[in-house]
DRENDO-1510 file (C-alpha; in Angstrom, 1 decimal, always signed):
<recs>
REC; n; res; u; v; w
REC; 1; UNK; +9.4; -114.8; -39.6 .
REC; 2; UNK; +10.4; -113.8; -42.9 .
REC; 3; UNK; +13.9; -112.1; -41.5 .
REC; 4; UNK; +14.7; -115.0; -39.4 .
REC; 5; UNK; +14.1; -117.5; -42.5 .
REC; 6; UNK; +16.2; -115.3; -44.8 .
REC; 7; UNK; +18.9; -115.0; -42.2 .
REC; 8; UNK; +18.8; -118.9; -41.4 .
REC; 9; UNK; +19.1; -119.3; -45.3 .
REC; 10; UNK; +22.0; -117.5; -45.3 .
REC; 11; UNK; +24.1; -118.3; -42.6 .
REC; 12; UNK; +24.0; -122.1; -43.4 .
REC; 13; UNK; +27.5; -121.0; -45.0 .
REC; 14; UNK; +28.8; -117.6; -43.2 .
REC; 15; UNK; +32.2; -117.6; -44.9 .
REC; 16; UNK; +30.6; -117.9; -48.5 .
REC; 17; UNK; +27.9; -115.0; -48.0 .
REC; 18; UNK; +30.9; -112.6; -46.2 .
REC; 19; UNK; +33.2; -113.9; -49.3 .
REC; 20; UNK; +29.8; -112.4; -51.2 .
REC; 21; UNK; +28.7; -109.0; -49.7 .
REC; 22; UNK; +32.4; -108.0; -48.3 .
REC; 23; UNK; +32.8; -107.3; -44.5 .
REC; 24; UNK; +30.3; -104.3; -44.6 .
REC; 25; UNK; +27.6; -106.3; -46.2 .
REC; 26; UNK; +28.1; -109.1; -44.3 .
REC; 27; UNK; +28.0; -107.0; -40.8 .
REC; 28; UNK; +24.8; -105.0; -42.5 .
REC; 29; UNK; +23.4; -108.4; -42.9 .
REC; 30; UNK; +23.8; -109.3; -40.0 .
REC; 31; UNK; +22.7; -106.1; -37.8 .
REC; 32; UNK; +19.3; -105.5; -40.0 .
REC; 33; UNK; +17.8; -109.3; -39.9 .
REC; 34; UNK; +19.9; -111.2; -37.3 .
REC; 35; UNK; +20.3; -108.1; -34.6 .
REC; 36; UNK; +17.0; -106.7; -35.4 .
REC; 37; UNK; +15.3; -109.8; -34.5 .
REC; 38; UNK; +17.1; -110.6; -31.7 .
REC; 39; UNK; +17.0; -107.3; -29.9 .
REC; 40; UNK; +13.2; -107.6; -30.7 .
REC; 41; UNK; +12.9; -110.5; -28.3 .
REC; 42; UNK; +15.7; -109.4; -26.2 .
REC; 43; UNK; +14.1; -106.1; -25.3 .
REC; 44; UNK; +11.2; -107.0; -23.2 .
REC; 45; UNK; +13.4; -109.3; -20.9 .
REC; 46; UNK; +16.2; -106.0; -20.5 .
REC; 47; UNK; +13.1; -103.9; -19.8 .
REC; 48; UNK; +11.9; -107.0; -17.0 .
REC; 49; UNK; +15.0; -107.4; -15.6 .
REC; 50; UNK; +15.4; -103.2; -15.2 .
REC; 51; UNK; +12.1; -102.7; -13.6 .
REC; 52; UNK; +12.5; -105.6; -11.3 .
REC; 53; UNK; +16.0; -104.2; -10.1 .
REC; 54; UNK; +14.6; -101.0; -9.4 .
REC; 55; UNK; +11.3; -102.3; -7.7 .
REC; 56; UNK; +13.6; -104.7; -5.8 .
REC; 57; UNK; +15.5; -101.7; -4.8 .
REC; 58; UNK; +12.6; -99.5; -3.7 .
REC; 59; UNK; +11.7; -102.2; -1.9 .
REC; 60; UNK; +14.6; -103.4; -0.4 .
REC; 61; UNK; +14.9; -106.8; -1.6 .
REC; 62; UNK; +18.4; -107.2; -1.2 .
REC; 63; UNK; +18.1; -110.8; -2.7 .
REC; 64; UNK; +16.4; -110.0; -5.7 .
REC; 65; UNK; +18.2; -106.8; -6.7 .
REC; 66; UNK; +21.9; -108.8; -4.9 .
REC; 67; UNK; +21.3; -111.5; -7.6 .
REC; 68; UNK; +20.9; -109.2; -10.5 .
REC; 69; UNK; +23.5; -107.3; -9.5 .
REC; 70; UNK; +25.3; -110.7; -9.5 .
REC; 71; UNK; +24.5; -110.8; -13.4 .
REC; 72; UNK; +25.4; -107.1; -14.0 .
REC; 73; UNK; +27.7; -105.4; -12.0 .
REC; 74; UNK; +26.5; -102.0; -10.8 .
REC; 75; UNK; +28.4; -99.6; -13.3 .
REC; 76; UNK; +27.9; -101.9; -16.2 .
REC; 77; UNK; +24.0; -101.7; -15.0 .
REC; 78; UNK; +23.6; -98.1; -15.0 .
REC; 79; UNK; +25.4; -97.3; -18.1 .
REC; 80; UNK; +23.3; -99.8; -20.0 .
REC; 81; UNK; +19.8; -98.1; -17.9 .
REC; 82; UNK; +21.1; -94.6; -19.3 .
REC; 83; UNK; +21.8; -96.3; -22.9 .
REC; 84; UNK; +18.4; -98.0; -22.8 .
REC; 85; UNK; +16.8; -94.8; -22.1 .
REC; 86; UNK; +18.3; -92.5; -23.7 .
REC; 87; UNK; +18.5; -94.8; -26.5 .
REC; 88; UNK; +14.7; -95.5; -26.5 .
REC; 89; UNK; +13.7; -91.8; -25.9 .
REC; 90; UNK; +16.0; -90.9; -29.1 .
REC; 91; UNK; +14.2; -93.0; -31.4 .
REC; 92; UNK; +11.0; -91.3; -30.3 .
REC; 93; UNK; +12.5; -87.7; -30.7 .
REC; 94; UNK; +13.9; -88.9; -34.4 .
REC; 95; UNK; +10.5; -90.0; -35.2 .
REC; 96; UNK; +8.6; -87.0; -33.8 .
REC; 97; UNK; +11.1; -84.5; -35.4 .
REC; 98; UNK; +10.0; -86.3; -38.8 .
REC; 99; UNK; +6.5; -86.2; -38.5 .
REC; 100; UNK; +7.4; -82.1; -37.7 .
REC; 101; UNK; +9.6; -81.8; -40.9 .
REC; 102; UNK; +7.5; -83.1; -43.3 .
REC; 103; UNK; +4.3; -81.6; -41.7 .
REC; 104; UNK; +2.6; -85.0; -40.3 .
REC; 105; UNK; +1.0; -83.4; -37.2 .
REC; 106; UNK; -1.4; -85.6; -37.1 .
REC; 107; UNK; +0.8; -88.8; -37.1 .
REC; 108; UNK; +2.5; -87.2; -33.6 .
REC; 109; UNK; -0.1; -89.1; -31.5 .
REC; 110; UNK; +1.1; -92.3; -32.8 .
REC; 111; UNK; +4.7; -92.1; -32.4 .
REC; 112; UNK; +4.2; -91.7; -28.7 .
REC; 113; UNK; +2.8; -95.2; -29.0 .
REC; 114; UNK; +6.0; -96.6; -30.2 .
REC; 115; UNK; +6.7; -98.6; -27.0 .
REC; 116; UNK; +3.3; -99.7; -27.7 .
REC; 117; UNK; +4.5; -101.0; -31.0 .
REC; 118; UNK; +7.8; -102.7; -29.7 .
REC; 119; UNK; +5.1; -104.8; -27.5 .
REC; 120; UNK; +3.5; -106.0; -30.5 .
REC; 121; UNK; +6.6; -106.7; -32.2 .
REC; 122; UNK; +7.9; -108.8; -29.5 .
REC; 123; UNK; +4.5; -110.7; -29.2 .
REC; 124; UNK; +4.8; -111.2; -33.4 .
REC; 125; UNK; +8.3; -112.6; -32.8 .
REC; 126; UNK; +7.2; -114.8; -30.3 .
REC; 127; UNK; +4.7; -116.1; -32.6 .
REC; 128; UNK; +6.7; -116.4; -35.4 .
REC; 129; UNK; +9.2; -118.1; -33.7 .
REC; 130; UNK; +7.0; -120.6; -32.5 .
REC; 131; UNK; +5.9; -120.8; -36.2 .
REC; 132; UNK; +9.8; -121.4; -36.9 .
REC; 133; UNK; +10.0; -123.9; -34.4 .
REC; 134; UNK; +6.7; -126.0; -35.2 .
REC; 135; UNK; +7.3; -128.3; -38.2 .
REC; 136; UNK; +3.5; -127.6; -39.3 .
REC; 137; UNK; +3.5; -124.2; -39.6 .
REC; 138; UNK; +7.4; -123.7; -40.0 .
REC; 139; UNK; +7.0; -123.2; -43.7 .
REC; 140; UNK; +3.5; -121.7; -43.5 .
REC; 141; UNK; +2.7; -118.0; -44.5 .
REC; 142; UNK; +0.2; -115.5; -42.6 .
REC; 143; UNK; -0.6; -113.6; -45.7 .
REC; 144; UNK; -1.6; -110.1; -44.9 .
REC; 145; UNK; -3.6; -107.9; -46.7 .
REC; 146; UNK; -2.1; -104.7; -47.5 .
REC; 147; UNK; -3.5; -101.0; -49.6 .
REC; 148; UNK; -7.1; -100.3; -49.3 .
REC; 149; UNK; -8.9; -103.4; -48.0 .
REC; 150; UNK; -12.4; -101.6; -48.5 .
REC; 151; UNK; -11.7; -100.9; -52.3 .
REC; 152; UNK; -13.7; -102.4; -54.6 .
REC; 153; UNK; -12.4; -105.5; -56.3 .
REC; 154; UNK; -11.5; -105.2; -60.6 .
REC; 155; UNK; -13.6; -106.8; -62.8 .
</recs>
């Protein structure tokens, strides 16, 4: 919520902020909080659409694979399948051959979950969108409690 406040703050006058951070700044800017969160939601419907094209296929539904095909034409499907997948499977390597560099063994187990992860962060995206949307709870904060919850408070 907080990165799609921040970029909605800032876009409400695009030529001032890219007069501000330069052309690289502004196209940083917009790749970390306006592409992050949109690929975020975005994902899950390009993983839908795949898996229903190639279920479709199996099962020869012409209709339902014809009319995604419709939508992506077959080379410009397959090239973004192998750049999905590849894509996804290198972010898992990168992550695994950090946990190996720095000696995190243990923390191997959870980088396999990652897809796991990319559900929950659709599902908080969705939620915080909603938030966004809602004019109750569109400037309300979740707080979240971070370090060690289980420590005893100061006196």
């Amino acid at each position: 919520k907080g990165y799609v406040q921040t970029w909605l703050v800032h876009m409400r006058n695009p030529f001032r902020l890219w007069q501000q951070l330069g052309t690289a700044g502004f196209v940083s800017f917009q790749l970390v909080l306006g592409f992050a969160t949109l690929s975020t939601l975005i994902n899950p419907l390009l993983w839908g659409l795949t898996s229903l094209y190639i279920a479709s296929r199996l099962a020869h539904w012409n209709t339902v694979s014809g009319g995604i095909e419709s939508l992506f034409p077959p080379a410009v499907f397959y090239l973004g399948l192998v750049s999905m997948v590849v894509g996804n499977l290198l972010v898992v390597y990168f992550h695994l051959v950090g946990c190996m560099e720095r000696q995190i063994h243990e923390a191997t187990l959870t980088v396999l979950l990652l897809p796991a992860y990319w559900v929950l962060m659709f599902l908080a995206a969705c939620r915080a969108l909603g938030e966004l949307l809602h004019p109750r709870t569109r400037f309300a904060w979740a707080h979240t409690q971070h370090g060690l919850v289980n420590a005893p408070k100061s006196k």
